[in-house]
C-alpha positions in Angstrom: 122.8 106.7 -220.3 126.3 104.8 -220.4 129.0 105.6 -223.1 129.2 103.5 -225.8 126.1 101.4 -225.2 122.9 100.9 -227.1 119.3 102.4 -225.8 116.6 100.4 -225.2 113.3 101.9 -224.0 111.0 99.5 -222.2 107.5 100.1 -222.6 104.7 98.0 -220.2 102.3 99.0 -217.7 102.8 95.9 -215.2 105.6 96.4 -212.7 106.4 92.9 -213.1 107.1 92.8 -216.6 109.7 95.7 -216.6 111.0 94.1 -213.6 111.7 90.7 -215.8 112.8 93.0 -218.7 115.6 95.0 -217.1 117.1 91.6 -215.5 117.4 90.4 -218.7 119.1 93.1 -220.8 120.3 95.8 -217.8 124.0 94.2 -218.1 124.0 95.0 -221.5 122.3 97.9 -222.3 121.2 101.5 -220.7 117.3 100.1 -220.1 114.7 103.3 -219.7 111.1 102.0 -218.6 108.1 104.0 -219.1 104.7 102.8 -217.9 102.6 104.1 -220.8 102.2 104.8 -224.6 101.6 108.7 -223.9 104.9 108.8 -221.7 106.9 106.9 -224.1 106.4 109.9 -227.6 106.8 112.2 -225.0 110.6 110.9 -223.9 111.1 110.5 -228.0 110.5 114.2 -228.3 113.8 114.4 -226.1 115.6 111.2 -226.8 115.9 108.5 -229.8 116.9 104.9 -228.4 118.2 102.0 -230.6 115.1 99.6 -229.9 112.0 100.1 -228.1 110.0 96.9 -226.5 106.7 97.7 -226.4 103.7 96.0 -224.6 100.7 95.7 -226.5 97.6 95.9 -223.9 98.2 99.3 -222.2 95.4 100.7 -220.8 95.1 104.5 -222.9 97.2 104.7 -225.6 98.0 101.1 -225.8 101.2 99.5 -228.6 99.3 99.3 -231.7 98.7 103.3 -231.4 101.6 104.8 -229.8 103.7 102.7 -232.6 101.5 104.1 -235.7 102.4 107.4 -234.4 106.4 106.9 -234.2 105.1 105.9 -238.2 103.8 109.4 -238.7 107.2 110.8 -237.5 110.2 110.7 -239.9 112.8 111.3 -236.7 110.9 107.8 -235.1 110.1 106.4 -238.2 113.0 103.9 -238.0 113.1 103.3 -234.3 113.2 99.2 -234.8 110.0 98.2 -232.5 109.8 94.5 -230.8 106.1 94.1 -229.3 105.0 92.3 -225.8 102.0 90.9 -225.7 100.2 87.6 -224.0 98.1 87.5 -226.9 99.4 84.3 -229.3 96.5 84.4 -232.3 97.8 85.3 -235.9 95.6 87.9 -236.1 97.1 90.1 -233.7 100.9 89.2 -234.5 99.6 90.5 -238.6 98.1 93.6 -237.3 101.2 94.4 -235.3 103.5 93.4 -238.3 101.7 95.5 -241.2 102.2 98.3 -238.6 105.9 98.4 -239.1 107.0 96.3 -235.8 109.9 94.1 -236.4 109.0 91.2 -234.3 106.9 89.6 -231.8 107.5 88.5 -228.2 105.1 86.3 -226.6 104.3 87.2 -222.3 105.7 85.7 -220.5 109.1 85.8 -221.8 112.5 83.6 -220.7 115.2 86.3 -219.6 117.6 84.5 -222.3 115.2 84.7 -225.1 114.3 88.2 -224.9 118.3 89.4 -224.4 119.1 87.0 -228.1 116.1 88.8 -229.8 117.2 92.6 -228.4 120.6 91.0 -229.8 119.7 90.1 -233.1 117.8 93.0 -234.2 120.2 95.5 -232.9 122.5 94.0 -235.5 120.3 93.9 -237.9 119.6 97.6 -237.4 122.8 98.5 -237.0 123.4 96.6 -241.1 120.6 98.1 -242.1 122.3 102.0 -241.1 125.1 101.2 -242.7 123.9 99.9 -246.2 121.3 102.7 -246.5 124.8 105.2 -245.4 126.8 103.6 -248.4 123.8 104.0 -250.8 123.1 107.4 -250.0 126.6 108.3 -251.0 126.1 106.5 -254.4 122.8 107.3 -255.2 121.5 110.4 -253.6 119.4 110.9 -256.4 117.3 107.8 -255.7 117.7 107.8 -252.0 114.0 108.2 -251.1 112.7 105.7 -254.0 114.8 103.1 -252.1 113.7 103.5 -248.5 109.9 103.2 -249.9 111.4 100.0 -251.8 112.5 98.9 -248.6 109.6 99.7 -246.9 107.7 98.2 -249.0 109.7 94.7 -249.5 109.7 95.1 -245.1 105.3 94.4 -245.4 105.5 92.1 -247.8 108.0 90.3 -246.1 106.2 90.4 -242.7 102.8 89.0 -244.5 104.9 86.4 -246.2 106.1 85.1 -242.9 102.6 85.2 -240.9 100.9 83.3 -243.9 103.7 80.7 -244.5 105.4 80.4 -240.6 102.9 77.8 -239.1 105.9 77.3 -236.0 106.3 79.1 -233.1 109.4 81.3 -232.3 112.3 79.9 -233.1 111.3 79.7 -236.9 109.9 82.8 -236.8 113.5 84.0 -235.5 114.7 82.1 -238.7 112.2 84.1 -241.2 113.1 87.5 -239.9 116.5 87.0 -239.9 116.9 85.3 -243.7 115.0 87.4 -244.8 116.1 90.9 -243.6 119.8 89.4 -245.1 118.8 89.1 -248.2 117.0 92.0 -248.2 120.3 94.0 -247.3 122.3 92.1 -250.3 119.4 92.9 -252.7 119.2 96.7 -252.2 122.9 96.9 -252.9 123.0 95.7 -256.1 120.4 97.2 -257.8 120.5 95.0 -261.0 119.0 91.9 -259.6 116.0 93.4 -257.6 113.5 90.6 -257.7 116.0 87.8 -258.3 116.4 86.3 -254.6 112.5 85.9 -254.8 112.6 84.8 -258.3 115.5 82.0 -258.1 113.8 80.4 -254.4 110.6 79.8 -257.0 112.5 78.4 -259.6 113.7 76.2 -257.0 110.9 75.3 -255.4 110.0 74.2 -258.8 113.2 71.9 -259.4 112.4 70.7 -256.1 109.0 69.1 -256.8 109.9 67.9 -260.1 113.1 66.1 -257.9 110.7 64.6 -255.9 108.0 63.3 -258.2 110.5 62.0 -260.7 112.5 59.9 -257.5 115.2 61.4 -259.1 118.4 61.4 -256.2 115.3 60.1 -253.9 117.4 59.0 -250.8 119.3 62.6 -250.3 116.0 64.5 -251.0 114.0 63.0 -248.4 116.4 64.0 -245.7 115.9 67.5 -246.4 113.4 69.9 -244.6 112.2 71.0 -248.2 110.6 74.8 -246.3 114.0 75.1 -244.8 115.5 74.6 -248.0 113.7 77.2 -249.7 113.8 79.0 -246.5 117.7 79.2 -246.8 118.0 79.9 -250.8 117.5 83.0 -250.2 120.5 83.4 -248.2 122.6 82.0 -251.6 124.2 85.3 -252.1 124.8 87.0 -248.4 128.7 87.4 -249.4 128.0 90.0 -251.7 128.0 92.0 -248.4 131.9 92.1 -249.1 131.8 93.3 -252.7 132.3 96.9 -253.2 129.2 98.9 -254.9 131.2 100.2 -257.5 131.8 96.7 -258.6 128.2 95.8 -258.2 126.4 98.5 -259.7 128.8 99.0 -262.2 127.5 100.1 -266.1 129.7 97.9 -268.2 131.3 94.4 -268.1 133.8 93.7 -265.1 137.7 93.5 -265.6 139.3 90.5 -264.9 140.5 91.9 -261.6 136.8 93.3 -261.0 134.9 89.4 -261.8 137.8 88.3 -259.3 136.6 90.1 -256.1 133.1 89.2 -257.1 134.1 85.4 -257.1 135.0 85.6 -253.7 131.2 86.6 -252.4 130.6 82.3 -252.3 133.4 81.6 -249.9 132.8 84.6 -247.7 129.3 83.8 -247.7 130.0 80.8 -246.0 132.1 82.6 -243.4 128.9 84.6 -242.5 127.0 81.8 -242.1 129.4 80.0 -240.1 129.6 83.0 -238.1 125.6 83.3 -237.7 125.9 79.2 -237.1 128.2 80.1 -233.7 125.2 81.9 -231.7 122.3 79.4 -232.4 121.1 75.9 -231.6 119.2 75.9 -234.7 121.9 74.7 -237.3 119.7 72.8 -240.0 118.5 75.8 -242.3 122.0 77.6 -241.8 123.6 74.3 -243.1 121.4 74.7 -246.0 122.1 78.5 -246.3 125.6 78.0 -245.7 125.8 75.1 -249.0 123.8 77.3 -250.8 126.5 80.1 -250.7 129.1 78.3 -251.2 128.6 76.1 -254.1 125.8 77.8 -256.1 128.8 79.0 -258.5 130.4 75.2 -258.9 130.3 73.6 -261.9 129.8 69.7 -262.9 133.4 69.8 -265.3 135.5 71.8 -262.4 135.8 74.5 -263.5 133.6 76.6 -261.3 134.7 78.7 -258.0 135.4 78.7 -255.3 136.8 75.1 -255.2 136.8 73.6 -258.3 134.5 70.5 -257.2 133.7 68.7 -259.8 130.3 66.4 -260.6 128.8 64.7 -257.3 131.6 66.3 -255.4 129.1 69.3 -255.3 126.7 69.2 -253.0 123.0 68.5 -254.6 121.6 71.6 -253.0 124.3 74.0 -255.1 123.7 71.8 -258.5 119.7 72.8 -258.0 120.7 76.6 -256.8 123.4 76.5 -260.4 120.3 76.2 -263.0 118.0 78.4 -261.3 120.3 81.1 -260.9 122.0 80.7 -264.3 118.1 80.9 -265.7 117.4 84.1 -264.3 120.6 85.6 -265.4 119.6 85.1 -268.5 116.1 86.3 -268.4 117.5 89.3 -266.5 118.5 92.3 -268.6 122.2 94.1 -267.3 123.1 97.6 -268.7 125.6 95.7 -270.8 123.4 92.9 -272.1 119.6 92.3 -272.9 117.7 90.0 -271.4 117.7 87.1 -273.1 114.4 85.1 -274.2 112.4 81.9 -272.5 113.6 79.5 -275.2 117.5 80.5 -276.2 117.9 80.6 -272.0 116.6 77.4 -272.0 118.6 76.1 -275.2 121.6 77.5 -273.1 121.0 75.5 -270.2 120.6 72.3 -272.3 123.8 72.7 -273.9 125.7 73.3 -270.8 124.5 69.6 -269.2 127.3 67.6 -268.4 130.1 71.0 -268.4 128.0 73.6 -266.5 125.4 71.5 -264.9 124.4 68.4 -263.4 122.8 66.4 -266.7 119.9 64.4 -264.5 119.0 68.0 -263.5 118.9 69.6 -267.1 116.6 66.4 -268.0 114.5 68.1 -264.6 114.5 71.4 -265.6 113.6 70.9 -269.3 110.6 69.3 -268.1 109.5 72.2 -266.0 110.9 75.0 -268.2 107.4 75.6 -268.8 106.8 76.9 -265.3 110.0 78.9 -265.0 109.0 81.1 -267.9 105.3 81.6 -265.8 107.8 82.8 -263.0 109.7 85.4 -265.0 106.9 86.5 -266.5 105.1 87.2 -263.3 107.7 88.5 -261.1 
C-alpha cells in the first residue's frame, strides 16, 4: 500500500465489477480486491483499511453476513461499509442500513459517482475520528456511553432516512451527509442533545402554520418545504470551530468566552460554502447555509453576525430565531433551569418586534400548543 493514501478494500465476486471499481478510485487510493466475504475477515485479521465496498449478492458468505461479523469485532467495528448491490427495493437498502452500512450504491455504478461517494464518507470518517479523539480526552469517563449514543443516533438516523427519502441518490447523498454533520456538532456539546431534532419540529410546525395562515405567501411557496427542514438541521455546523471547554463548560461564559461562540454563525456559513464548491445540488445547502448564518439575527439589529435588522433577515433565520430561542428556554443548562411551557412562551411574546419578527410571534402563539407536545415528547 502507497504512503500517505487511504485503503479501500473492494469486495465483489464479478470480475467486471472490480474491474469498473479500481478505474474509478485506483488514482486515488491503494484499491485491494477480494472476490469473497470469507477472504475479505480473513485480510482484516491482517490489515484494517479506511472503507470497504462491499457487494451484496456473493455466492457463500454474501455482504449482509460478512458485515454483521466486522459488527461482532470491536477492531472492525468502525470500518465505514458502502454496499454494491443491483437490488433497488427499500427493503433491502433498510436491512443493509440497520446493519451498520453507511450507504448504498446501486449496480451498475458511473465511475464518477462511486469516486464522490468513496470521497465523501472518507471525510466524514475521518470528522468522525477526530471528534470522538477530542472527547475521549475530555470525558474519558463517559467515553463508551457516547459511542452507544452515537451508535444508537447512526440507526435511527438510517431508518429516518429510508422512511422519509422517497428520491433516488442524490437526496439520499443529501440525508447522510446533513445528517452525520449535525450529528458530529451535537455530540460535542453535550448540553443540547436532542435540540437539532427538537428545533427542525418546532419548525416544521412554524412552517405549516406559515402556510395555512398565507402569511409571507409568495416567498414560502418558492421553498422546497423537505429541503428546508432537511437543511435546519445543519443551523449550527460552525460550532465545529468552538473549543469544548467553551461548549461544555459548567457556568455562564465570559464576555471573551460568548465572543468566540458568536462566531459559530458566520463560520457556519464558510463550511457550507465550502460543502456548496463540490456539488451540483445547491438548493438545500442555500437553505443550510441561511440557516447558519442568520438564525442568531435579530428584528431591532442588534443580533450577530451582521446586525441585519427586520426584513433584511432572511425569512428562513426569522423562523429558525423562535424555535431555537424556545428550546433554550425549555432546555435546562448547569447554570440555569429549564424554564416552563408558558413563561417561554410569555418570553417570546414580549420579545416581538425587538428579538423577533412580530407576524411570526402572532404564528407561533397560535401553535405554542404544539411546541409544548414537542418538548414534552422529545
Amino acid at each position: 500500500m502507497g504512503m500517505g493514501r487511504k485503503a479501500i478494500y473492494l469486495v465483489d465476486d464479478d470480475l467486471t465489477n472490480l474491474t469498473v471499481g479500481i478505474d474509478a478510485i485506483e488514482e486515488y487510493y491503494d484499491v485491494l480486491t477480494l472476490s469473497s466475504g470469507e477472504l475479505l475477515l480473513q485480510m482484516l485479521e491482517k490489515n484494517i483499511p479506511d472503507l470497504i465496498l462491499l457487494d451484496v449478492e456473493m455466492p457463500g458468505m454474501d455482504g449482509y453476513e460478512a458485515l454483521a461479523a466486522m459488527k461482532a469485532n470491536p477492531l472492525t467495528a468502525g470500518i465505514p461499509v458502502i454496499f454494491l448491490t443491483a437490488k433497488s427495493d427499500g427493503t433491502s437498502e433498510l436491512k443493509g442500513l440497520t446493519l451498520g452500512a453507511v450507504d448504498y450504491i446501486t449496480k451498475p455504478f458511473s465511475e464518477p459517482l462511486l469516486l464522490k461517494r468513496v470521497e465523501m464518507h472518507l471525510l466524514m470518517e475521518s470528522q468522525r475520528r477526530t471528534l470522538e479523539d477530542q472527547t475521549r480526552k475530555l470525558e474519558a469517563q463517559t467515553h463508551e456511553l457516547r459511542l452507544q449514543k452515537l451508535e444508537l443516533t447512526r440507526l435511527n438516523t438510517n431508518l429516518q432516512e429510508i422512511v422519509e427519502d422517497k428520491t433516488r441518490t442524490v437526496v439520499e447523498l443529501q440525508d447522510a451527509l446533513l445528517k452525520t454533520m449535525a450529528q458530529l456538532v451535537e455530540c460535542r456539546d453535550d448540553i443540547t442533545g436532542g435540540h437539532i431534532e427538537r428545533t427542525r419540529r418546532y419548525l416544521g410546525v412554524l412552517l405549516d402554520a406559515l402556510q395555512r395562515s398565507g402569511v409571507y405567501a409568495e416567498e414560502v411557496s418558492a421553498w422546497d418545504i423537505k429541503l428546508v427542514l432537511q437543511s435546519a438541521q445543519l443551523h449550527d455546523i460552525g460550532k465545529i470551530v468552538v473549543k469544548d471547554g467553551i461548549l461544555n463548560k459548567p457556568d455562564r461564559l465570559t464576555d471573551a468566552e460568548f465572543e468566540e461562540i458568536k462566531g459559530h454563525a458566520a463560520f457556519g456559513g464558510t463550511v457550507i460554502e465550502k460543502i456548496k464548491e463540490s456539488t451540483s445540488e445547491q438548493a438545500f445547502l442555500e437553505y443550510a447555509k441561511i440557516f447558519a448564518v442568520t438564525h442568531h439575527e435579530k428584528w431591532d439589529g442588534s443580533g450577530y453576525p451582521a446586525g441585519l435588522k427586520g426584513n433584511e433577515i432572511p425569512l428562513l433565520g426569522r423562523l429558525m430565531a423562535i424555535a431555537d430561542v424556545y428550546d433554550a428556554l425549555r432546555s435546562a443548562r448547569p447554570y440555569k433551569e429549564a424554564y416552563p411551557h408558558e413563561e417561554s412562551v410569555s418570553i417570546i411574546s414580549a420579545g416581538s418586534g425587538t428579538h423577533f419578527d412580530p407576524a411570526l410571534v402572532g404564528l407561533f402563539l397560535s401553535v405554542a400548543d404544539e411546541f409544548a407536545a414537542i418538548a414534552g415528547e422529545l
